[in-house]
Each structure stands twice: as C-alpha cells, then as structure tokens.
mmCIF file of the C-alpha atoms, coordinates in Angstrom:
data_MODEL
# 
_entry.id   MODEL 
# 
loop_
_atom_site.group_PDB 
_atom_site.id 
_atom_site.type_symbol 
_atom_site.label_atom_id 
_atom_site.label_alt_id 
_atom_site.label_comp_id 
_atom_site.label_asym_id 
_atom_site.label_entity_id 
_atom_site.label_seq_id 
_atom_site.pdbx_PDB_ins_code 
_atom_site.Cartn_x 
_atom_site.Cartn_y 
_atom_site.Cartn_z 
_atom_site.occupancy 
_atom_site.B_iso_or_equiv 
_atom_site.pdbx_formal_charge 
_atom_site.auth_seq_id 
_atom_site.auth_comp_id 
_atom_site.auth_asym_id 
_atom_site.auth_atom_id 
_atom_site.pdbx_PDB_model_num 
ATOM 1   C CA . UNK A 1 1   ? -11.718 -2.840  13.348  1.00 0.00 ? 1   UNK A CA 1 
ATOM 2   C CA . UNK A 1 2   ? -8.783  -4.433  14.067  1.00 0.00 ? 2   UNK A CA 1 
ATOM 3   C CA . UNK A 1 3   ? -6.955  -6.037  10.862  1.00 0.00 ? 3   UNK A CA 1 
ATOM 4   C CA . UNK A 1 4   ? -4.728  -8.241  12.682  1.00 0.00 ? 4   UNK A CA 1 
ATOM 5   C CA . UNK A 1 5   ? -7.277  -9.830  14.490  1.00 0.00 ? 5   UNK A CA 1 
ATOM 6   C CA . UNK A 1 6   ? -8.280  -12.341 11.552  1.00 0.00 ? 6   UNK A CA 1 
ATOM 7   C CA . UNK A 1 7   ? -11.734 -13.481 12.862  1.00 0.00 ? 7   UNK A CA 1 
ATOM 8   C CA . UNK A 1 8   ? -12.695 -9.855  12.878  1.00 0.00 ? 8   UNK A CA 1 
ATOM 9   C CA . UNK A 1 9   ? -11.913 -9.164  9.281   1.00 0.00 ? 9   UNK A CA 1 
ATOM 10  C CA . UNK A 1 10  ? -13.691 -12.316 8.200   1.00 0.00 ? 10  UNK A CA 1 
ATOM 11  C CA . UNK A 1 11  ? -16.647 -10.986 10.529  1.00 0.00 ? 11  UNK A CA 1 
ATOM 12  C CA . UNK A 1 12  ? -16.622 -7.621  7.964   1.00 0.00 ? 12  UNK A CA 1 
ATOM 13  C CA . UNK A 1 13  ? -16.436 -10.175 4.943   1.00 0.00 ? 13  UNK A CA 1 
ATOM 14  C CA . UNK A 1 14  ? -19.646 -11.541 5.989   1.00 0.00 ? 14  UNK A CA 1 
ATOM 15  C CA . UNK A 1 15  ? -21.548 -8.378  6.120   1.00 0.00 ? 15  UNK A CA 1 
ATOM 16  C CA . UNK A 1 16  ? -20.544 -6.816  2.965   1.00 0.00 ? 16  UNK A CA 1 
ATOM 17  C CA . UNK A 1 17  ? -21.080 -10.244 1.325   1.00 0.00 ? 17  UNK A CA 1 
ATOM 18  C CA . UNK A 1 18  ? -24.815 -9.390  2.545   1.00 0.00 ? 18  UNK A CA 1 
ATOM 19  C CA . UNK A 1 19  ? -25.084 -6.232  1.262   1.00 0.00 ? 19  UNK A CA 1 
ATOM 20  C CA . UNK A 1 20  ? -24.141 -7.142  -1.995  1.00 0.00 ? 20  UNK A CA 1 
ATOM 21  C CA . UNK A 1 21  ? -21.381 -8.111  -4.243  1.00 0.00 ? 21  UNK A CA 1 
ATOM 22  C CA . UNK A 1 22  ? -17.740 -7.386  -3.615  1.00 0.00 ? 22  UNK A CA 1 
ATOM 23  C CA . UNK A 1 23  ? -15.958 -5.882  -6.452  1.00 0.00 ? 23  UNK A CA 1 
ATOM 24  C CA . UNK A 1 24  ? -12.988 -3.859  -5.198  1.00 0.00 ? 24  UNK A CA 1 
ATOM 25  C CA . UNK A 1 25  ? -11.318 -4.446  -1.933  1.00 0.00 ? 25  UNK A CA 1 
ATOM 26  C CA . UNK A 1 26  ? -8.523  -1.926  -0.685  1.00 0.00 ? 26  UNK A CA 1 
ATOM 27  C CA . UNK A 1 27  ? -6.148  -3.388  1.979   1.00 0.00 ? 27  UNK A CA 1 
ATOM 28  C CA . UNK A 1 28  ? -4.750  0.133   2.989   1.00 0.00 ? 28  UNK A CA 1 
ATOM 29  C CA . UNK A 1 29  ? -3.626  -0.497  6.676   1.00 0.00 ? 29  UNK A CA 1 
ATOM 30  C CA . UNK A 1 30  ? 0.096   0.211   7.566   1.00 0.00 ? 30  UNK A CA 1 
ATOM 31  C CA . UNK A 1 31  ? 2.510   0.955   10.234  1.00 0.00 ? 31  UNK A CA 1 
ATOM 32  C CA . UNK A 1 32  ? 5.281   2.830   10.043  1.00 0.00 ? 32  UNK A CA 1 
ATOM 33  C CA . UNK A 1 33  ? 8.116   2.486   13.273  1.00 0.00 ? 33  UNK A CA 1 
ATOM 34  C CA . UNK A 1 34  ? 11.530  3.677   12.321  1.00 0.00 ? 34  UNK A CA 1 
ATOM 35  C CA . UNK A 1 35  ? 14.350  3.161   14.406  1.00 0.00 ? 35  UNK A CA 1 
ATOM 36  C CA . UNK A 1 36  ? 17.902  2.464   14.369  1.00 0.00 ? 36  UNK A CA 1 
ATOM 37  C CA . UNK A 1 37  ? 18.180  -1.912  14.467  1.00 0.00 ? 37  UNK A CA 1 
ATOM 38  C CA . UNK A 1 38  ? 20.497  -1.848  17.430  1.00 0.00 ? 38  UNK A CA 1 
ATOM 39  C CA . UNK A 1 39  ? 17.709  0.754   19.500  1.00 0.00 ? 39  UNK A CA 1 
ATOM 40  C CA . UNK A 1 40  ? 14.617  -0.895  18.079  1.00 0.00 ? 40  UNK A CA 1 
ATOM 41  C CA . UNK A 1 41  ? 11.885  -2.446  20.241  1.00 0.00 ? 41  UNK A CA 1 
ATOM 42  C CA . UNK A 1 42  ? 11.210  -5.948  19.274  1.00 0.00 ? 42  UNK A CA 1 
ATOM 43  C CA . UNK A 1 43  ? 7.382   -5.149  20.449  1.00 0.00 ? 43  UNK A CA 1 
ATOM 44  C CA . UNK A 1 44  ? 7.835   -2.446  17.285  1.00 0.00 ? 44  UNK A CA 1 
ATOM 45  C CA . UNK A 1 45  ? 8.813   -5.082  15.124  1.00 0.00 ? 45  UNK A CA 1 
ATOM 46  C CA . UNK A 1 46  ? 5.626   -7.888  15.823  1.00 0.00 ? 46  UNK A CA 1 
ATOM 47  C CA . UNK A 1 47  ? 3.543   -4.925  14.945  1.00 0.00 ? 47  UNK A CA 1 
ATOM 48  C CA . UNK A 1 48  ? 4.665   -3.757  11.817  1.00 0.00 ? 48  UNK A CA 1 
ATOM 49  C CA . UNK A 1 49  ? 4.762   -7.773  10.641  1.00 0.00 ? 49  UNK A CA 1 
ATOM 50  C CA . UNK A 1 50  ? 1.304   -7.858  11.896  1.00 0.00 ? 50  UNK A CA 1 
ATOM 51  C CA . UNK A 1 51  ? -0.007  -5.012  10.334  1.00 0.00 ? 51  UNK A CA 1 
ATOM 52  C CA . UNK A 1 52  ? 1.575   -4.550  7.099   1.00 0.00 ? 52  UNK A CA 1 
ATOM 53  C CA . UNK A 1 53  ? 2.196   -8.167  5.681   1.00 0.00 ? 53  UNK A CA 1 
ATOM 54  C CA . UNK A 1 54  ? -0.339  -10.490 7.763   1.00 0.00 ? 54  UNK A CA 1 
ATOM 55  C CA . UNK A 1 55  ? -3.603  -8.094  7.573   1.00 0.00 ? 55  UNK A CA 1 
ATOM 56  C CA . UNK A 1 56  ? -3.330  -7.803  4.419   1.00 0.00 ? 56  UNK A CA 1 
ATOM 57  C CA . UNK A 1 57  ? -3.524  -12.066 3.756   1.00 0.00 ? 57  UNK A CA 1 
ATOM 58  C CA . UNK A 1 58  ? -6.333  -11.634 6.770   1.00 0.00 ? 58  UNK A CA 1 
ATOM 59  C CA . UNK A 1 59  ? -7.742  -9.163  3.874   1.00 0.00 ? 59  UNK A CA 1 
ATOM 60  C CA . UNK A 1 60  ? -7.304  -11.132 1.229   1.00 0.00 ? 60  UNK A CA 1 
ATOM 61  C CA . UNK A 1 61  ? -8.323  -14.404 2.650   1.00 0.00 ? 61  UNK A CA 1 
ATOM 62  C CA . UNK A 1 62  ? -12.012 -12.951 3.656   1.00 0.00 ? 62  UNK A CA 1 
ATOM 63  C CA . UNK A 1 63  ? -12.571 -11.286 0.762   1.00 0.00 ? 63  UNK A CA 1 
ATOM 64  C CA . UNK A 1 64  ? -11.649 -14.314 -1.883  1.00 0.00 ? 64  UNK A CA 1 
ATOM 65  C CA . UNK A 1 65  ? -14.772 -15.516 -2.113  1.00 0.00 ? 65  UNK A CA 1 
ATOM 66  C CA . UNK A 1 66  ? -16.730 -12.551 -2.975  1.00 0.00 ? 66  UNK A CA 1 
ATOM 67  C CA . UNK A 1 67  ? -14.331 -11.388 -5.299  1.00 0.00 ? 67  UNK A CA 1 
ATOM 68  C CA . UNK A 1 68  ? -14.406 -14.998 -7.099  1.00 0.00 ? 68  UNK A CA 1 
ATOM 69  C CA . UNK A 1 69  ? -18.237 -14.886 -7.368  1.00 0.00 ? 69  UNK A CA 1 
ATOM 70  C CA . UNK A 1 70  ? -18.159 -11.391 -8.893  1.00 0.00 ? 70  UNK A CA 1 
ATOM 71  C CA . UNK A 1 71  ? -15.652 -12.349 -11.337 1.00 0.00 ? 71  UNK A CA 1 
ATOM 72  C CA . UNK A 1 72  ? -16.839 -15.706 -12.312 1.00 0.00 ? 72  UNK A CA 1 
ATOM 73  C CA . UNK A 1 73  ? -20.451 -13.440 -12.657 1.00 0.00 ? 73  UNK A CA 1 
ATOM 74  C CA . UNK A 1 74  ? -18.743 -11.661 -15.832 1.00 0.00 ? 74  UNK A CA 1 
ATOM 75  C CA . UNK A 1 75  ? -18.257 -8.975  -13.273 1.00 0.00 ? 75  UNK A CA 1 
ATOM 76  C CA . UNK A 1 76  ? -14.939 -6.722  -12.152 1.00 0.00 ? 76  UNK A CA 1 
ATOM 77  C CA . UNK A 1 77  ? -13.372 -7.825  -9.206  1.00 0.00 ? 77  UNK A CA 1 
ATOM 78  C CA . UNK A 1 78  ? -9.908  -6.586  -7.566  1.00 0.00 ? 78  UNK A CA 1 
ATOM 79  C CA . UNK A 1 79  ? -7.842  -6.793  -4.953  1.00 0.00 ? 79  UNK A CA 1 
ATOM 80  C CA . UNK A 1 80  ? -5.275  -3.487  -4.437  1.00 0.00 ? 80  UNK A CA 1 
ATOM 81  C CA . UNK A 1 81  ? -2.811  -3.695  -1.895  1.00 0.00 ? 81  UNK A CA 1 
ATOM 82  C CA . UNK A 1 82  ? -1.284  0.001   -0.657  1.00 0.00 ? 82  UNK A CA 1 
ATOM 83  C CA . UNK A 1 83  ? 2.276   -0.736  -0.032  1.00 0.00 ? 83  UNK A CA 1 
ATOM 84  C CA . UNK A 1 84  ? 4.924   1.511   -0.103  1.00 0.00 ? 84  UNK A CA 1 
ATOM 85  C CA . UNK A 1 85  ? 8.154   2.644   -1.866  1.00 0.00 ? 85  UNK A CA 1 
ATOM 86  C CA . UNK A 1 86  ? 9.855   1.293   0.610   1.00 0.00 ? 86  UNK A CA 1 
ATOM 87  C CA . UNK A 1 87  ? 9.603   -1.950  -0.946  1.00 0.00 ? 87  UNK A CA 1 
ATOM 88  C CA . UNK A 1 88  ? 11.969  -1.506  -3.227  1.00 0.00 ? 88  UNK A CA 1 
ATOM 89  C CA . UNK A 1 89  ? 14.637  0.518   -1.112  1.00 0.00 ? 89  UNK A CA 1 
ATOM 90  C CA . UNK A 1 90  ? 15.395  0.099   2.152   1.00 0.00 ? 90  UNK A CA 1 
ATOM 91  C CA . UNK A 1 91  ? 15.459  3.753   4.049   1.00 0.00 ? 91  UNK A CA 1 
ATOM 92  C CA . UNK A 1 92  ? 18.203  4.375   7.802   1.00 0.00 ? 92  UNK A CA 1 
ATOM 93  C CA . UNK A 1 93  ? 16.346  3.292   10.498  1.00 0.00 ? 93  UNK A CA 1 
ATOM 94  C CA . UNK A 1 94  ? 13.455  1.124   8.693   1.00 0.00 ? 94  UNK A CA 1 
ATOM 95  C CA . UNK A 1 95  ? 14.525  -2.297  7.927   1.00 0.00 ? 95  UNK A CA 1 
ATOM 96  C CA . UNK A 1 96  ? 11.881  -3.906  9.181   1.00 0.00 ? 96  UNK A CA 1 
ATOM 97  C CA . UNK A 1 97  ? 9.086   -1.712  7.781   1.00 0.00 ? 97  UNK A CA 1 
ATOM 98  C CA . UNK A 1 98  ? 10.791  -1.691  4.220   1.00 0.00 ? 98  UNK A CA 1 
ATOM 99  C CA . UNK A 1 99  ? 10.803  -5.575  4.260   1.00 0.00 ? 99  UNK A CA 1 
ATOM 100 C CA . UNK A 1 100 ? 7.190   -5.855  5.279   1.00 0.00 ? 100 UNK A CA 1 
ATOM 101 C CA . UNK A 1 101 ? 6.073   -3.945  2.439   1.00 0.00 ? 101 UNK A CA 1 
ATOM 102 C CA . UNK A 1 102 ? 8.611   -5.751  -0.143  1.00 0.00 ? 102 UNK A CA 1 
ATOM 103 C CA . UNK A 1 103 ? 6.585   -8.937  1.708   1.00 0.00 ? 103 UNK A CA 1 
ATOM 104 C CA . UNK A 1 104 ? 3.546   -8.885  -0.424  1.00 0.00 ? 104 UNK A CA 1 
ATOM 105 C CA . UNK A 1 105 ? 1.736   -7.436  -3.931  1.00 0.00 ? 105 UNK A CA 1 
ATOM 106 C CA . UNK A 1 106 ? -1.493  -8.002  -5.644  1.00 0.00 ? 106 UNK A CA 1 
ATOM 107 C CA . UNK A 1 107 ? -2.465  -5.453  -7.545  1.00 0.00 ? 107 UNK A CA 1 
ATOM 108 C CA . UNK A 1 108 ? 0.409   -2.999  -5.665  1.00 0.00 ? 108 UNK A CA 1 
ATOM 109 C CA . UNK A 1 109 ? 0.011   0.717   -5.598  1.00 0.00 ? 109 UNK A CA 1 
ATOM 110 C CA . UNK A 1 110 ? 3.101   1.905   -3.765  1.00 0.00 ? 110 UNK A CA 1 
ATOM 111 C CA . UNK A 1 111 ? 3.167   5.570   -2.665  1.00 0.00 ? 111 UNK A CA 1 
ATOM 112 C CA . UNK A 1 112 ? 5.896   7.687   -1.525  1.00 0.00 ? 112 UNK A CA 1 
ATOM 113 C CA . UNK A 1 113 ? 5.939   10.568  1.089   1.00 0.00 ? 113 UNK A CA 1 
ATOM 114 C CA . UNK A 1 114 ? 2.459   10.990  1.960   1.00 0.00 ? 114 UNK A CA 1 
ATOM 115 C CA . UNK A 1 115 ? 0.645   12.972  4.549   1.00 0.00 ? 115 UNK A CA 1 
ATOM 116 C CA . UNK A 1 116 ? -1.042  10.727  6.605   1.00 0.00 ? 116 UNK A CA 1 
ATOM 117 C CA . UNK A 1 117 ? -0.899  8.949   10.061  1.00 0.00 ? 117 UNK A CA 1 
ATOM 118 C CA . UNK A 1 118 ? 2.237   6.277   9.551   1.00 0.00 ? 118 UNK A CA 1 
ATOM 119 C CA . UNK A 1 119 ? 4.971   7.339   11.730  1.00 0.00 ? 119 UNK A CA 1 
ATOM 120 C CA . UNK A 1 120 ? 3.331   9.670   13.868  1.00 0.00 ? 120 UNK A CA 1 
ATOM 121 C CA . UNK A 1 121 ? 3.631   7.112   17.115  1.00 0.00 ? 121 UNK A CA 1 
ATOM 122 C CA . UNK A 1 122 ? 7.577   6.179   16.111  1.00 0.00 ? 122 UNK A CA 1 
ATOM 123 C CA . UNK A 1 123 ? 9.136   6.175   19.712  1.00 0.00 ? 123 UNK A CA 1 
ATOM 124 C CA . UNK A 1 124 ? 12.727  7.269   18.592  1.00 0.00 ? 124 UNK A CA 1 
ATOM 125 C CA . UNK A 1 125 ? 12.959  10.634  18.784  1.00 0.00 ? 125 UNK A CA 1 
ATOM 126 C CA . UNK A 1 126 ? 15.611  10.606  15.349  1.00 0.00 ? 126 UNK A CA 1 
ATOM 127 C CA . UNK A 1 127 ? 12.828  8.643   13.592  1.00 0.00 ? 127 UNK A CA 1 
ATOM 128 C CA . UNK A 1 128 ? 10.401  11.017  14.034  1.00 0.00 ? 128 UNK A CA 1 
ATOM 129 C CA . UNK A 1 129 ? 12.516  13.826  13.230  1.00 0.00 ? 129 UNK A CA 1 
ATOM 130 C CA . UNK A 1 130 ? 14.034  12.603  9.924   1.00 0.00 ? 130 UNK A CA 1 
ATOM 131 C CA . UNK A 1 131 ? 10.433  11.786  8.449   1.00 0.00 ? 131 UNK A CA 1 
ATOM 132 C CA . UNK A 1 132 ? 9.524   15.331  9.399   1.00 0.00 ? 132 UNK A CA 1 
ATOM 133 C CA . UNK A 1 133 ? 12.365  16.687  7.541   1.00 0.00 ? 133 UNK A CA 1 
ATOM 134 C CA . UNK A 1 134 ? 11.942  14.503  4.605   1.00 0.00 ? 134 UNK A CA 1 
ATOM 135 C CA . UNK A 1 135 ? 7.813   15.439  4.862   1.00 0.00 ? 135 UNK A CA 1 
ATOM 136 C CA . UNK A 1 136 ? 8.839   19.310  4.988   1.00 0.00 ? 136 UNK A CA 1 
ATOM 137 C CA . UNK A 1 137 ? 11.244  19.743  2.097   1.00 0.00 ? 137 UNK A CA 1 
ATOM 138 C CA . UNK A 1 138 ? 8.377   18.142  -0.274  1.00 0.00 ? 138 UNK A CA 1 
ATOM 139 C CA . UNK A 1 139 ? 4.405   18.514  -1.086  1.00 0.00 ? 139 UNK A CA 1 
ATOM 140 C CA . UNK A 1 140 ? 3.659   15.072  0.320   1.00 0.00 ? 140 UNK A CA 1 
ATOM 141 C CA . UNK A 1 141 ? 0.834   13.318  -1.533  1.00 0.00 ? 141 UNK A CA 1 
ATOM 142 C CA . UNK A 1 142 ? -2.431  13.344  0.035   1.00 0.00 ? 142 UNK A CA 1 
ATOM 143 C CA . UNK A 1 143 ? -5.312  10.158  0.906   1.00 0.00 ? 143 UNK A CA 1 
ATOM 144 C CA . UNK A 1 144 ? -6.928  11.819  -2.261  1.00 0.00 ? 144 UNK A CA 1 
ATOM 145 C CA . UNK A 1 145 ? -3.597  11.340  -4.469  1.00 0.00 ? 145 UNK A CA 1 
ATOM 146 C CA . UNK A 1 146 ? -3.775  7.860   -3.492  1.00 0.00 ? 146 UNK A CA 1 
ATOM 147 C CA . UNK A 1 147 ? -7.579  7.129   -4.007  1.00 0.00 ? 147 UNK A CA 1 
ATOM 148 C CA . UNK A 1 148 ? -7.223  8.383   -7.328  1.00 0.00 ? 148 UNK A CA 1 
ATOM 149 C CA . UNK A 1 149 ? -4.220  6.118   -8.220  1.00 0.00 ? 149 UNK A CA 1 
ATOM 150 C CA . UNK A 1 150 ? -6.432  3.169   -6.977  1.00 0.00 ? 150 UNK A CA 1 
ATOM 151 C CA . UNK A 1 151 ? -9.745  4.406   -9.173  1.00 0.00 ? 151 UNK A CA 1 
ATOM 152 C CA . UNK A 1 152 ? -6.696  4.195   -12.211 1.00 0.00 ? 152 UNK A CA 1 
ATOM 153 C CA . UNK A 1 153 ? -5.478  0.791   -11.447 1.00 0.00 ? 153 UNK A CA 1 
ATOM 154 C CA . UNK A 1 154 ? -8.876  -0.435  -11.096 1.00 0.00 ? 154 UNK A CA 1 
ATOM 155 C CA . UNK A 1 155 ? -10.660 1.244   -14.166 1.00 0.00 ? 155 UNK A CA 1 
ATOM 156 C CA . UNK A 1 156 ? -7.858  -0.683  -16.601 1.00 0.00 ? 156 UNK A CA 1 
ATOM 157 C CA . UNK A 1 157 ? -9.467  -2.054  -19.085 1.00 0.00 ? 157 UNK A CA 1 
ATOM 158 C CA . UNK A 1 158 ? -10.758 -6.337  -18.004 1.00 0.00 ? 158 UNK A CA 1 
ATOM 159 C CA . UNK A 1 159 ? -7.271  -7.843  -20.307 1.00 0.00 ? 159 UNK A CA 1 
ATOM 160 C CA . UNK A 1 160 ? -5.034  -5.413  -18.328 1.00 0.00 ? 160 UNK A CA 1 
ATOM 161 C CA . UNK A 1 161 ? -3.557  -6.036  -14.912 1.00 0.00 ? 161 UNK A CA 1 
ATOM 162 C CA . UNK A 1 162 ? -2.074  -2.874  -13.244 1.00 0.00 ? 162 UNK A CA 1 
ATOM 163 C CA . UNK A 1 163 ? 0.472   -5.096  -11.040 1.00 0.00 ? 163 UNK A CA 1 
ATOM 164 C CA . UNK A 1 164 ? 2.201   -2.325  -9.338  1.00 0.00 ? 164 UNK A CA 1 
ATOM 165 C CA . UNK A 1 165 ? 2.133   1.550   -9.547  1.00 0.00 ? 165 UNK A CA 1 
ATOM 166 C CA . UNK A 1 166 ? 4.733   3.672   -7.706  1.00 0.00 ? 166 UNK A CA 1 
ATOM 167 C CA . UNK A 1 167 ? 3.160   7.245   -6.678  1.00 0.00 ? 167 UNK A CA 1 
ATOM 168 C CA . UNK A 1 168 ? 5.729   9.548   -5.263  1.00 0.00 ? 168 UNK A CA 1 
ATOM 169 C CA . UNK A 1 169 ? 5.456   13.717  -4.947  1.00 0.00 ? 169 UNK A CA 1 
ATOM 170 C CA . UNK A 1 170 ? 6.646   15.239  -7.703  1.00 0.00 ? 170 UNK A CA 1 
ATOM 171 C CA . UNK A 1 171 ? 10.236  16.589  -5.664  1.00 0.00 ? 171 UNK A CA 1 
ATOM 172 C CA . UNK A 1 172 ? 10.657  12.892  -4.505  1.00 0.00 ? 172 UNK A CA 1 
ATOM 173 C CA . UNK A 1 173 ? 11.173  11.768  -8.334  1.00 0.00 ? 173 UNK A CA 1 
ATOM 174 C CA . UNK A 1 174 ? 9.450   8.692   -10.016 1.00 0.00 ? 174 UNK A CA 1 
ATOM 175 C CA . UNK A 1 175 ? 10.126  5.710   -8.757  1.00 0.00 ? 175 UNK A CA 1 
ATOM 176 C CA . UNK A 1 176 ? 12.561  4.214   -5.839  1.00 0.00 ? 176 UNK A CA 1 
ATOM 177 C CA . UNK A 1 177 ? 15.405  5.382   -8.140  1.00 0.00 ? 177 UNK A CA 1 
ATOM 178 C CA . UNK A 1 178 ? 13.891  8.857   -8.101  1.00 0.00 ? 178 UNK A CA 1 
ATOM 179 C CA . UNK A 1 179 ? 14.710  10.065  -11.924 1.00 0.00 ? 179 UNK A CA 1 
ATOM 180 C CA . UNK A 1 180 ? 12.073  12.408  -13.639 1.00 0.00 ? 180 UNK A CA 1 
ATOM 181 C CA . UNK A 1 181 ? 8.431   13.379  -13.272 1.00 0.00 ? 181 UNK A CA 1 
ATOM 182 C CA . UNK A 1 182 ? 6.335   10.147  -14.342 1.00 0.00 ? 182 UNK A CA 1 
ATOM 183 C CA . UNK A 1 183 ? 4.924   7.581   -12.184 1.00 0.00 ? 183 UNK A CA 1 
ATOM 184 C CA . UNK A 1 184 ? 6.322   4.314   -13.139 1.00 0.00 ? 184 UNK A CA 1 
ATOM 185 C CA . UNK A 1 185 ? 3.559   1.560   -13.700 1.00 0.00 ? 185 UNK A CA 1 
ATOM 186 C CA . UNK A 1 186 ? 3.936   -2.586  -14.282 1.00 0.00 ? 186 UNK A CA 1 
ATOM 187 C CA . UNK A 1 187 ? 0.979   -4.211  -16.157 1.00 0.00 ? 187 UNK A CA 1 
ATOM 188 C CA . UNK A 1 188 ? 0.482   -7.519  -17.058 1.00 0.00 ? 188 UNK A CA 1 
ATOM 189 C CA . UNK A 1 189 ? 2.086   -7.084  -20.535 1.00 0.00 ? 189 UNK A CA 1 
ATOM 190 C CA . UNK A 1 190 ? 5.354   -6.311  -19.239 1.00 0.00 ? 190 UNK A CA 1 
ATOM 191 C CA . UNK A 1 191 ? 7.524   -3.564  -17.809 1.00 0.00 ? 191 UNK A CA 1 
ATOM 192 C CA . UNK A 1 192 ? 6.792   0.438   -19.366 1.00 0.00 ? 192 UNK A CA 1 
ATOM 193 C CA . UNK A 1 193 ? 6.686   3.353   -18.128 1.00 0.00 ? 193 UNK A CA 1 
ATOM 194 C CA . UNK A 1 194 ? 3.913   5.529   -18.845 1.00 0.00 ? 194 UNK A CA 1 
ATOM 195 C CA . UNK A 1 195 ? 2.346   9.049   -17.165 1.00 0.00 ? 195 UNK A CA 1 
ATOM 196 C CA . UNK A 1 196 ? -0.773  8.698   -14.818 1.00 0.00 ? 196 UNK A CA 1 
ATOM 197 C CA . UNK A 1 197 ? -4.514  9.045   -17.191 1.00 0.00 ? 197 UNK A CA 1 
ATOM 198 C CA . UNK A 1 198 ? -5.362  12.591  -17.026 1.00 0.00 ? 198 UNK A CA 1 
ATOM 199 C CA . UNK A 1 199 ? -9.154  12.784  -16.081 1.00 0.00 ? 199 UNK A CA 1 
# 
C-alpha cells in the first residue's frame, strides 16, 4: 500500500474497522536518502517529506476514529510512531531526513542503527558508503528489537504514557548523546531514565 497516497490508507482504515476494533496502530514507514545539501536531488527531498512526516498524519488521521471508539469502550488504544534518532541530531549528509523525523511524535519510539531497508536506494555513492561503515562497526538492532520496544511502550500500565523511547545498539550508546548502556525513555510523568522491562 502506498502511505502517501492518503485515500489509500483511509481505504485500509475501513477494513480493519470491519474486522474489529482498532487498538494499536504502528506507523513504521520511513525513508532514508542521504546526501550532501549542495548534491541532493530535490525529487529525494518530496519523498522523504512524504513518507516520513505526511504518512504518518495520513496514518493517524484514518485510524482516529477507531482508536477513539476503543478507548471511549474502556478499552486500550495507541498510536506509536517509529521515528528515528535522528530527530534529535542531525547526521553529514541528512538534513532533510533528520528534520522529518524531529517533524512529528505520538507515542515516539526512536531507534538507532538498525538493519533494515532505509538507505539501501540512497543515490550518492558517499551516502551509501558511510551508513555501511557506521552499520559494520556495530550489531545493528533488528525489526524484532524494535517490535519488542513497541509491545513495551504499549503494555504501560492505562495512567502511563510512554511519549518517546530511544533504542540504539548497545556500541551506539543510549540516547542521541550516546553515554552508557540504558535506553532513555520519556513518560507522561516527566523526564527519567530507566533500563528496558526484562521479559
């Protein structure tokens, strides 16, 4: 499906609405297309703004409803929003990208190096190399790392919010500043840091 194409994402609203409630929706799409500013295609540009920020209020918008009725039910509802680290820094070669993700946050789970698609179809050359060196000198996290950070978020207890949790590999550090081993994690009730629930 495409997610920038906002009928479309209404049109998968409508269907899960009919198979039943809507209690957790995951707005996980992303593109990543590094380049220096002065070399970097405007076309690059309109499609990291349409991915990363705008299908994620496409997202949001069709699944409101739903969500609403389930909560208003007595039920859980959420809305989780995988963003990136690189809304809090801004990496060479990804200014664009970085303020896309710093664009929006629900409930925000932000990961750091991961192996998965985002970047593979970068065009510069230099791009594509630096994220491979950055991806080899580190155990990037996997789609699994970041389900599981979602399944935390969302089993908080009803009176908590889980605003934002940064997930980096363990080599990358903690958070954007990159200082220990912990995953740093912004409820409701404030700032704190705290490790990840062990299961």
């Amino acid at each position: 499906m495409d997610l920038t194409d906002a009928e479309a994402v209404a049109g998968a609203a409508t269907v899960t609405g009919a198979l039943g409630t809507v209690d957790l929706v995951v707005a996980n799409a992303g593109v990543v297309l590094g380049a220096p500013f002065e070399r970097a295609g405007t076309d690059e540009s309109d499609r990291m703004i349409d991915v990363n920020p705008r299908a994620l209020l496409h997202t949001a918008r069709a699944f409101t409803d739903g969500l609403l009725a389930t909560a208003c039910g007595g039920g859980r509802a959420d809305l989780v929003h995988v963003g990136s680290v690189g809304g809090h820094l801004l990496f060479p070669g990804r200014s664009v990208h970085c303020a896309t993700k710093a664009a929006a946050a629900v409930k925000n789970i932000e990961p750091g190096v991961t192996a998965t698609e985002p970047g593979a179809d970068m065009r510069d050359a230099g791009a594509r190399e630096s994220l491979s060196r950055i991806r080899a000198g580190l155990t990037p996290l996997t789609a699994t790392d970041i389900a599981e950070a979602i399944a935390f978020a969302a089993a908080a207890p009803p009176n908590v919010h889980v605003a934002e949790m940064v997930v980096v590999p363990v080599r990358q550090g903690s958070s954007p500043g990159g200082r220990g081993g912990r995953s740093r994690v912004r409820t409701s009730a404030g700032n704190r840091d705290r490790p990840p629930r062990r299961r």
